[in-house]
C-alpha positions in Angstrom: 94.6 -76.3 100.0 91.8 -76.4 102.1 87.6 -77.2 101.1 86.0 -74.9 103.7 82.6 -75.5 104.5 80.1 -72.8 106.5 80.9 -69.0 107.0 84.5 -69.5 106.0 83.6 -71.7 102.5 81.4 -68.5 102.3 83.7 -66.1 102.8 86.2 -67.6 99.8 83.4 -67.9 97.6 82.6 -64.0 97.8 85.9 -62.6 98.1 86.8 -65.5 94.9 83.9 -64.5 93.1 84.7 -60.3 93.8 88.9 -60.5 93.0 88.0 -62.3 89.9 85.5 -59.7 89.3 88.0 -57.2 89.9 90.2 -58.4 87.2 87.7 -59.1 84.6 86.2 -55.2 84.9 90.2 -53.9 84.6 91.2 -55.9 82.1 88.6 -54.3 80.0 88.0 -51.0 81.3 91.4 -50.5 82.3 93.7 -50.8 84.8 93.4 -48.5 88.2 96.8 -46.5 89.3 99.3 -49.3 91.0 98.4 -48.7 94.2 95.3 -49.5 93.9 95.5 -52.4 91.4 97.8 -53.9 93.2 96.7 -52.8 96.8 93.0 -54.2 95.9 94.6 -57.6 94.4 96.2 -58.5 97.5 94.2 -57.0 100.5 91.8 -60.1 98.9 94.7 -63.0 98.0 96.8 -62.1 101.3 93.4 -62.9 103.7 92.5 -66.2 101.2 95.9 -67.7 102.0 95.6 -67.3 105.8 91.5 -69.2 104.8 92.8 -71.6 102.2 96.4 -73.0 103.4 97.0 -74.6 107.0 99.8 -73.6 109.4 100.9 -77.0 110.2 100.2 -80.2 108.3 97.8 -81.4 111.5 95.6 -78.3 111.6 92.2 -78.9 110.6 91.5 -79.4 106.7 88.0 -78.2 105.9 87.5 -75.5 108.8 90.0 -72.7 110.0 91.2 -72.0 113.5 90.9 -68.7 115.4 94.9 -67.5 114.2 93.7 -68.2 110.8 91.0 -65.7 111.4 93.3 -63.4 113.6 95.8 -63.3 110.8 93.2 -62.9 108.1 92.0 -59.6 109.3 95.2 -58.5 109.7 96.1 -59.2 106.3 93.4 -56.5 105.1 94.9 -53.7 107.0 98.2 -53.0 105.2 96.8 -52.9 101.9 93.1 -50.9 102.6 95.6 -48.1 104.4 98.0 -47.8 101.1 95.0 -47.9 98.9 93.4 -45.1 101.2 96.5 -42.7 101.3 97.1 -43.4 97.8 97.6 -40.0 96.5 99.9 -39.2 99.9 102.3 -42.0 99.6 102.5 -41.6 95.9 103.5 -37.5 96.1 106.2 -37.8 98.9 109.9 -38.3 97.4 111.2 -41.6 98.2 113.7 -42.5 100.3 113.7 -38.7 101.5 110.7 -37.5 103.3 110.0 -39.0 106.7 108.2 -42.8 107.2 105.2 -42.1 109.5 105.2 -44.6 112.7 101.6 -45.8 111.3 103.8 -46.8 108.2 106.5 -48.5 109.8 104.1 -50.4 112.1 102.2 -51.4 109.4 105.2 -52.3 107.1 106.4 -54.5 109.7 103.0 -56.6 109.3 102.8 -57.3 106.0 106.7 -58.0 106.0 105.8 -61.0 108.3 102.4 -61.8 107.1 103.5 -62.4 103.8 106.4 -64.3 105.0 103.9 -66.6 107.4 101.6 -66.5 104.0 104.8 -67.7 102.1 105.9 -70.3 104.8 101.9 -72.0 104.1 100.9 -71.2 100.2 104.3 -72.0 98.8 107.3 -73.4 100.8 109.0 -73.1 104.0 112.5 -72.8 101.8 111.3 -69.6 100.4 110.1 -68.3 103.7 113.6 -68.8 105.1 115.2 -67.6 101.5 113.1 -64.1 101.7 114.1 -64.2 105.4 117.7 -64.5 105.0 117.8 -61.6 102.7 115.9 -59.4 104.9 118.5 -60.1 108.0 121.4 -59.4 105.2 119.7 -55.9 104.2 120.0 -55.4 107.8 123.8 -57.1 108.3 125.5 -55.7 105.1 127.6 -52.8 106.4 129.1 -55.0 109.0 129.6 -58.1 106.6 133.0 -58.1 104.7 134.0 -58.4 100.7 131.1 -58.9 98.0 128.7 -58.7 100.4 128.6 -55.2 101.9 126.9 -52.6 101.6 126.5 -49.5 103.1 123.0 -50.0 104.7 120.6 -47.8 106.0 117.9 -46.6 108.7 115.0 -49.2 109.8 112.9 -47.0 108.6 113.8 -46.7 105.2 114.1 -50.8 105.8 110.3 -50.7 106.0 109.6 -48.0 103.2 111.6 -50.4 100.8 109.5 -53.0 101.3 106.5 -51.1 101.8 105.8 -48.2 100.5 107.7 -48.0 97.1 105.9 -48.6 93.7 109.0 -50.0 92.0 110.1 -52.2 94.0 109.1 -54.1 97.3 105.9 -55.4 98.3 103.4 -53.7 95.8 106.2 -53.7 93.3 106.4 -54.4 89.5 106.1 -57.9 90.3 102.4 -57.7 92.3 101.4 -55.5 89.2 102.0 -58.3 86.7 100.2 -60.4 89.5 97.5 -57.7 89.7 97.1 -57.8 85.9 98.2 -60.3 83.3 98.8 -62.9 85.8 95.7 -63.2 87.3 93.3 -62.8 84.1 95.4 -65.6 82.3 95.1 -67.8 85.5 91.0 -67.5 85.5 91.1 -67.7 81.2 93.1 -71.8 82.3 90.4 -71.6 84.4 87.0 -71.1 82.4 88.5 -72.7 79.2 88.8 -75.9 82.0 85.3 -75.5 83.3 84.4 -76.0 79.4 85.8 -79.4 79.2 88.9 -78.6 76.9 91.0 -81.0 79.1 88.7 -84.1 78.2 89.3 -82.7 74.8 92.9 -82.8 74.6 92.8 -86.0 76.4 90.4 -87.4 73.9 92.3 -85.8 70.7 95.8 -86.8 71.8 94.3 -90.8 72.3 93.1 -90.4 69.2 96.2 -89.3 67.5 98.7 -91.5 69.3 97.0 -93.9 71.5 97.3 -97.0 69.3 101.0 -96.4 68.5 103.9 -97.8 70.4 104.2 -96.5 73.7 100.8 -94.5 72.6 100.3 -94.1 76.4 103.1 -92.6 77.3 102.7 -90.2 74.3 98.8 -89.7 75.4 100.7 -88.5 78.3 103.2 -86.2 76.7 100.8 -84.2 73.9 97.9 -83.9 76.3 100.2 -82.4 79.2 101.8 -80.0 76.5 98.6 -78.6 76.0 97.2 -79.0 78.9 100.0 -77.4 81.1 99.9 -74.0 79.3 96.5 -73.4 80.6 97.8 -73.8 84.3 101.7 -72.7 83.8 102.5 -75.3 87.0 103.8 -78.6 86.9 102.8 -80.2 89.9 99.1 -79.2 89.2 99.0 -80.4 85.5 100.8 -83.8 87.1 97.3 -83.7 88.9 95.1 -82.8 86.2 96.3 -84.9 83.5 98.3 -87.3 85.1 94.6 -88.4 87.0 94.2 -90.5 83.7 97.6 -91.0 81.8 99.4 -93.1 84.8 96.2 -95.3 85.5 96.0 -95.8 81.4 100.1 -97.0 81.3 100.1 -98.9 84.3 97.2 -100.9 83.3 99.1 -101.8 79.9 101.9 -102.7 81.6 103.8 -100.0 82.0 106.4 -99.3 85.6 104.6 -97.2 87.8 107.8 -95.4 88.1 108.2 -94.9 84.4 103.8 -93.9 84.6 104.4 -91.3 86.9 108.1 -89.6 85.2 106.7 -89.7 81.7 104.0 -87.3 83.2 106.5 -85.2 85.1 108.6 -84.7 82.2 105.6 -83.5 80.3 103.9 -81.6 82.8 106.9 -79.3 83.3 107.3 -78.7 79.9 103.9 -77.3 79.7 105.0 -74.4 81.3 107.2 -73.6 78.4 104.6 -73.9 75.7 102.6 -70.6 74.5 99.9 -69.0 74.0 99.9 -68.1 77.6 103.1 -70.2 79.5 103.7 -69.3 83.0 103.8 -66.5 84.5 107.8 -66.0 84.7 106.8 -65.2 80.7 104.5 -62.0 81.8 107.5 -60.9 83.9 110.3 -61.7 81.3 108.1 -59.4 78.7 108.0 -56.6 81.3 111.6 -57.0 82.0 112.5 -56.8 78.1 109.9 -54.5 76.9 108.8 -56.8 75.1 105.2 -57.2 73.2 103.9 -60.4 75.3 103.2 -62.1 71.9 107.0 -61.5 70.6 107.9 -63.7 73.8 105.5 -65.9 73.4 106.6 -66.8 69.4 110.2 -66.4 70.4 109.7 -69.0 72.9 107.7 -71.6 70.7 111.0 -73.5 69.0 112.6 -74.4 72.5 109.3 -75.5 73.9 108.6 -77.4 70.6 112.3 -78.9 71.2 111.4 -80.1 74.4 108.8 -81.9 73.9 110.3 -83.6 70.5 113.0 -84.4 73.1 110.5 -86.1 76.1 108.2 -87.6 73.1 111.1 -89.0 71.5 112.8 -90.5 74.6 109.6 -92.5 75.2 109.5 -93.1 71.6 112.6 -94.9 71.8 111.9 -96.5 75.3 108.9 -97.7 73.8 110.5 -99.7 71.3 113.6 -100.9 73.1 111.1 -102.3 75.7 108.6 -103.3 73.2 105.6 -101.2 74.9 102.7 -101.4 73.6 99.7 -99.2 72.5 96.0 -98.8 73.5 93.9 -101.7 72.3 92.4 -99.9 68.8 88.6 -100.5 69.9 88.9 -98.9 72.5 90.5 -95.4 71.1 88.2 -92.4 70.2 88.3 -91.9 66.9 89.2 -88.9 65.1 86.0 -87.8 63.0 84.2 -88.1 66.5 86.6 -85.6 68.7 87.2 -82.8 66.4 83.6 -82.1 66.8 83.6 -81.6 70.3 86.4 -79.2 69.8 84.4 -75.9 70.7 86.3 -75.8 74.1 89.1 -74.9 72.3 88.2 -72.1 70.2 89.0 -69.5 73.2 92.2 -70.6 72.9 93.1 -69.7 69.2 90.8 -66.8 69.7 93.6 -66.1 72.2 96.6 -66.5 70.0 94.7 -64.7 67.5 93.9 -62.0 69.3 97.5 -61.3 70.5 99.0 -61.7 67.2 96.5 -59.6 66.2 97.9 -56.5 68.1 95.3 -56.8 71.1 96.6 -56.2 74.4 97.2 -59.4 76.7 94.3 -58.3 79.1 92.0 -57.4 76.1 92.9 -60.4 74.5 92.6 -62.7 78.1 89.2 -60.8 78.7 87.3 -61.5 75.4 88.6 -64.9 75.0 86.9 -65.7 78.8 84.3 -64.4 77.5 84.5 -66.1 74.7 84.8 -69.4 76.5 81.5 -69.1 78.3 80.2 -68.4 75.1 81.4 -71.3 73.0 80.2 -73.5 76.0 76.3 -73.4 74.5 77.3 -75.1 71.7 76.7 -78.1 73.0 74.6 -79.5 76.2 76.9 -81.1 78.4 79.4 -78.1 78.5 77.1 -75.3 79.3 78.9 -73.1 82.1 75.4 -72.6 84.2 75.6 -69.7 86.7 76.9 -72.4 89.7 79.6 -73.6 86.8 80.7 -69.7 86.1 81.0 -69.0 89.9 83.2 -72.4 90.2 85.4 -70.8 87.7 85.5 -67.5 89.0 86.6 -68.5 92.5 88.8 -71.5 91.1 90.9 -68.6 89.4 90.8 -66.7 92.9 92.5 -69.7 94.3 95.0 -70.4 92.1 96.7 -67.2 91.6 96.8 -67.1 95.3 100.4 -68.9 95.6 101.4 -67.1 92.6 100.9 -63.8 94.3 102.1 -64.8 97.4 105.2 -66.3 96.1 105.9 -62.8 93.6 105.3 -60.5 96.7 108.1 -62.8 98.6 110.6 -62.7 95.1 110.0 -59.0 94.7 111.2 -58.3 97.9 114.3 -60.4 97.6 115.1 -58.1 94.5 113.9 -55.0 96.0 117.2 -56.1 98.4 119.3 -56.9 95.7 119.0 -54.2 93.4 119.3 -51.5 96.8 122.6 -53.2 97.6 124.2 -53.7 94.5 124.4 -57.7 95.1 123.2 -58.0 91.5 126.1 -56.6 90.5 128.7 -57.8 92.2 127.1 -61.6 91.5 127.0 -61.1 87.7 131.1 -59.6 88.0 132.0 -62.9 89.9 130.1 -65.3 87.3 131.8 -63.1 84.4 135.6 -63.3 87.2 135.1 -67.1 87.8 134.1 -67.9 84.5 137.4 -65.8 83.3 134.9 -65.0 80.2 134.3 -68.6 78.9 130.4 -68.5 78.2 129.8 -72.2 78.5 130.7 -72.0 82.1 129.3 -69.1 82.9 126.0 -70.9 81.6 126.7 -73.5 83.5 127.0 -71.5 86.5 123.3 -69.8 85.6 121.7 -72.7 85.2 122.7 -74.5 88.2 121.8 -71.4 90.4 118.4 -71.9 88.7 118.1 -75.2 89.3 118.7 -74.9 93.1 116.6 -72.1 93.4 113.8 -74.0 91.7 114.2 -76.9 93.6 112.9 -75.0 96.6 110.5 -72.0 95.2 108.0 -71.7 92.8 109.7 -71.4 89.0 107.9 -67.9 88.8 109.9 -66.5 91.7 113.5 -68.5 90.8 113.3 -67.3 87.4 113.1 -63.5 89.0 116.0 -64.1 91.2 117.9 -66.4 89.1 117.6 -63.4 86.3 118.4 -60.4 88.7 121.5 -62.8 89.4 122.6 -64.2 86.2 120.8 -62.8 83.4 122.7 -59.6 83.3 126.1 -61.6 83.8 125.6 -63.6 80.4 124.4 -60.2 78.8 127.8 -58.8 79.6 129.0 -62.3 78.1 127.8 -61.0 74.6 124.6 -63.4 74.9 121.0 -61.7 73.5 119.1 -60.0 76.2 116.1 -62.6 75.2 118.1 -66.1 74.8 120.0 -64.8 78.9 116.2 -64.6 80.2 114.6 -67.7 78.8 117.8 -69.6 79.5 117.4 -68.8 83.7 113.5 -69.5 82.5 114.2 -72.3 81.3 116.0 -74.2 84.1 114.3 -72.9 86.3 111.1 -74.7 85.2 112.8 -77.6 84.4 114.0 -77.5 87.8 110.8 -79.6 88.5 112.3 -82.6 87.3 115.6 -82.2 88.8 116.7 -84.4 91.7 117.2 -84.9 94.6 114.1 -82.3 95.0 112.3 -83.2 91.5 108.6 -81.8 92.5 106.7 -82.7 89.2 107.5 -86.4 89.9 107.2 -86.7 93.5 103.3 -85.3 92.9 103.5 -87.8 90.1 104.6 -90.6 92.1 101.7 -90.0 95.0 99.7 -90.7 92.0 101.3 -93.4 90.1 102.2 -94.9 94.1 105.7 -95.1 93.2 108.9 -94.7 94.2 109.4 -91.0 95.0 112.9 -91.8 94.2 113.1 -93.7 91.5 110.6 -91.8 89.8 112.7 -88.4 90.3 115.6 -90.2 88.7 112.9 -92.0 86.0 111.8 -88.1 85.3 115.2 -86.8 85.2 116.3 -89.1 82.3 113.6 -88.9 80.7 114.0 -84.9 80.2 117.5 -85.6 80.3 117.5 -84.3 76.0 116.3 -81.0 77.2 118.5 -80.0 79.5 121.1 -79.4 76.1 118.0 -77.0 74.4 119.0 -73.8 76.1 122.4 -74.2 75.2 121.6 -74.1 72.2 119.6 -70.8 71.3 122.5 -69.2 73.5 124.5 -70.4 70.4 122.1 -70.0 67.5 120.1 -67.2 69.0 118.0 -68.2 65.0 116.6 -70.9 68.0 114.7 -67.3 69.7 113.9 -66.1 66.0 116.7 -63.7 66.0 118.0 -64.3 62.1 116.6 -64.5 58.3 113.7 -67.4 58.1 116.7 -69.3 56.6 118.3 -69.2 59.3 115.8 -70.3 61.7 114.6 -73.2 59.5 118.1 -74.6 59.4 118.8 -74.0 63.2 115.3 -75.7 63.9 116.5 -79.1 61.9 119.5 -79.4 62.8 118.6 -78.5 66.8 115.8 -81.4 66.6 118.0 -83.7 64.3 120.2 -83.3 67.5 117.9 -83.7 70.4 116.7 -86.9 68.6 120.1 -87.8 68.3 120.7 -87.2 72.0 117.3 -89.2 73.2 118.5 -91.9 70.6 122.2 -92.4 72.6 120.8 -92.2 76.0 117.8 -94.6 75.4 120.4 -96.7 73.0 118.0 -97.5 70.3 117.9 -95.7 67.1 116.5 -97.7 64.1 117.5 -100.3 66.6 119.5 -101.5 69.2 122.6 -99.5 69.6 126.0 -100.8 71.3 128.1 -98.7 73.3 130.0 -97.0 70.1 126.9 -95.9 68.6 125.4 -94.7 72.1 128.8 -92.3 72.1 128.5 -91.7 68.6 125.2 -90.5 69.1 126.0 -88.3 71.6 129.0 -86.4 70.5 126.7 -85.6 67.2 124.1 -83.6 69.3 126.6 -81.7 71.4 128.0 -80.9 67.2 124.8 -79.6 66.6 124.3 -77.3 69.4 126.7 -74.7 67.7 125.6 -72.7 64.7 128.4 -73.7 61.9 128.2 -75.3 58.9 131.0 -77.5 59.6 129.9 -78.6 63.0 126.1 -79.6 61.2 127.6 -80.9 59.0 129.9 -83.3 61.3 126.6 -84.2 63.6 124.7 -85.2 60.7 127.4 -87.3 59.8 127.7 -89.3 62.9 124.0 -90.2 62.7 123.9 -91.2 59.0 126.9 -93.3 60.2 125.2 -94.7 63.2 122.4 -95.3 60.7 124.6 -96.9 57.9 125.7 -99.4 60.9 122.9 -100.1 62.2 121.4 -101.1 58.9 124.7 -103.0 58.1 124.3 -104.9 61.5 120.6 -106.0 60.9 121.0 -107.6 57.1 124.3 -109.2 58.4 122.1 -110.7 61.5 119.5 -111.6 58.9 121.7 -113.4 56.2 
């Protein structure tokens, strides 16, 4: 992203400072009619990206060329004339009345000025993904099997992706953009401004620095709650990972190892409430679900995963004899919990929504809340230059996000219109011949590959249009089928051969891009079994009596720690090939919810236990 200077620096600061304006008056005096919302939202992001992202990766860095500007003015037209004509566009009947040639020409610019915005704010992948869909809306009745279709006129081409509320480019998924999206991205970003990630930093040292592998775990808390402020890996690896990889490597740690323990527990902050990513917004719109429901429901896998990444590096730690932060030079406890202030808009924020608030009432008065709490002490007082920062910090950020959900709604403004949704989930449920543990398999590896190459916001959307609905028909709860494509596609991130998280980590830790993918990978490796198992024990997504969930909750983490034990091969100490097996066949037991497979797992550990024990008083004697 680019640090303009002059007339263009001043342009981002005004149009920054005005969007996030925008969202802070709507989210507390209400929303405007979609068109507008929406239209508004990205007649200001669409221009920014043009400003803030380079065509090519030699084009200037701190000053724009005279395409950028071109295609920045452009960018306004599409949205101004939809917000003007509002009331017109909104009383014709789809799909029916006639597309004006002002329409169509228009549609046809924002088609491939997003797709150009696309190419530079997110990926070139997606670009050419959103691209191929377009040329198959076009193909389909002349394509054979699965994928045809029975097509239709350019025109109604364009008013697809143009002129429909639903669906296309000011579709459902700009409105979330438009709304929840975009007020939670500037709460990250105030709460930040406060210093509440020196805090976290500072409170998880204190907590964990002086144990073994206390680094690694300074690492691993501090990313967890870091990365629910931002809801994206690569820019928590950034954030946090500015501190944690310098702090390993200089106690010894592998830069490789530095830069994958971040990775692991950046992406993972993505899955941690109050606020997640914004895939969670959409899933909540998609279920009709009370954003706080998916918020709690989600809280015992993202819990999991973390127990799973903190208990990897637990065990790495002590096969490898790592070491923890000299004690003199820790914080101590009694002196961060008073600095804790930056924090308060955050449970204000969980408060708030379990409260009964709204998300943007809740988002607005907890910003507001944040500047607030910031006079509490000196050093944290958001100042008028500090509030501005803030404001036009949010602008920037949600700029790829918006960008990237205009490109994924109108890949599922082309599936829904052709049915392809359908026919994918009847060929999952066909080549699955009804088994649900392939048919998962199947889902997750679509999201993985999708989130290899787009942002996990938009492969969660397409991976769910695509798969969801298959493992619904599967007998799997609407909830557990959408955070299971959530899921992997966040922890896509970690994934080689195209592990993102830990190639940003490694430019940091200046490692192996590699090696630290593969460091990454087997470090989340235990968390890659937690979907499967609240697809099994749905009590895992709160679905059950409090019983239930309690038992579902111990045995799930008695297994993940039983999985991070085998892979690391240390338990209460070394463990030999047997045990490592052992070890592993008890938390793929305790994945399903029956007694009698608990009951097996547990076994297996107390046995690996017993033998371990056994082993180490023989050796001593």
């Amino acid at each position: 992203m680019r640090e303009l200077k002059g007339i263009a620096g001043l342009v981002v600061i005004v149009l920054g400072t005005f969007i996030s304006c925008f969202h802070l008056y709507t989210a507390y005096f209400g929303v405007f009619p979609p068109f507008i919302q929406r239209g508004v939202h990205l007649m200001v992001l669409l221009p920014l990206a043009f400003l803030l992202y380079p065509a090519r990766k030699n084009s200037p860095k701190h000053r724009i060329t005279v395409m950028d500007g071109i295609l920045f003015l452009l960018a306004i037209f599409p949205s101004l004339f939809v917000i003007l004509q509002r009331q017109r566009i909104e009383d014709r009947i789809e799909l029916v009345d006639p597309v004006l040639p002002v329409e169509i020409l228009l549609g046809i610019l924002i088609v491939i000025l997003a797709m150009e915005a696309i190419r530079r704010a997110v990926t070139p992948v997606m670009a050419l993904l959103v691209g191929i869909f377009l040329l198959y809306n076009i193909l389909g009745p002349v394509l054979p099997g699965i994928l045809h279709h029975r097509g239709m006129s350019f025109s109604r081409h364009v008013e697809l992706l143009y002129l429909l509320t639903g669906q296309g480019v000011y579709g459902v998924l700009l409105g979330i953009s438009a709304t929840y999206v975009a007020l939670f991205v500037l709460f990250g970003s105030f709460v930040l401004k406060t210093g509440a990630g020196e805090f976290f930093s500072n409170l998880a040292r204190a907590l964990a620095g002086g144990s073994r592998g206390g680094p690694a775990k300074i690492a691993v808390m501090s990313s967890g709650c870091f990365g629910t402020m931002t809801g994206s890996a690569v820019a928590n690896v950034y954030a946090t990972g500015s501190f944690t990889i310098p702090m390993m490597k200089r106690l010894g740690y592998r830069p490789e190892f530095a830069g994958a323990v971040e990775a692991a527990a950046s992406t993972g902050g993505q899955l941690m409430p109050p606020i997640m990513g914004a895939g969670a917004f959409i899933l909540a719109e998609t279920l009709g679900m009370e954003y706080i429901s998916v918020a709690l429901k989600a809280a015992i896998s993202a819990v999991l995963y973390f127990v799973a990444v903190g208990m990897m590096v637990h065990f790495r730690a002590l096969k490898r004899g790592l070491l923890g932060e000299p004690k003199e030079l820790l914080p101590k406890l009694s002196h961060v919990l008073p600095n804790a202030h930056p924090f308060i808009p955050v449970i204000a924020l969980f408060y708030l929504l379990i409260a009964g608030y709204s998300p943007l009432m809740a988002g607005f008065a907890s910003t507001v809340l944040a500047v607030a709490v910031s006079y509490l002490k000196k050093d944290t007082i958001m100042t008028p230059k500090k509030i501005i920062d803030a404001l036009v910090s949010g602008a920037k950020n949600t700029v790829m996000v918006a960008i990237a959900l205009v490109g994924a709604q109108m890949i599922v403004a082309v599936v829904a219109y052709t049915g392809l949704a359908l026919s994918f989930a009847s060929m999952i449920v066909a080549a699955s011949k009804g088994i649900l543990l392939i048919a998962l398999l199947f889902v997750a590896i679509v999201a993985i590959i999708l989130g290899m190459g787009i942002p996990t916001t938009a492969a969660y959307v397409i991976s769910a249009t695509i798969g969801a609905s298959a493992l619904i028909r599967l007998g799997v709860d609407p909830y557990a089928a959408h955070l299971f494509t959530f899921y992997f596609a966040i922890i896509s991130n970690v994934t080689p051969p195209v592990a993102v998280a830990a190639y940003a980590a490694s430019g940091v830790a200046t490692s192996d891009p590699i090696r630290t993918g593969y460091e990454a990978f087997l470090l989340a490796a235990a968390g890659y079994i937690i979907p499967f198992m609240f697809v099994y024990n749905p009590a895992l997504v709160l679905t059950g009596s409090v019983w239930e969930i309690i038992r579902a909750s111990l045995t799930a983490a008695l297994g993940i720690i039983a999985l991070a034990a085998g892979l690391q091969g240390w338990l209460i100490g070394p463990a030999n090939i047997i045990q490592k097996i052992l070890l592993c066949i008890s938390s793929f037991m305790l994945i399903w919810a029956s007694l009698s497979t608990d009951i097996l797992g547990g076994c297996l550990i107390g046995l690996c236990v017993a033998w371990q024990k056994f082993s180490r008083s023989k050796q001593q004697k």
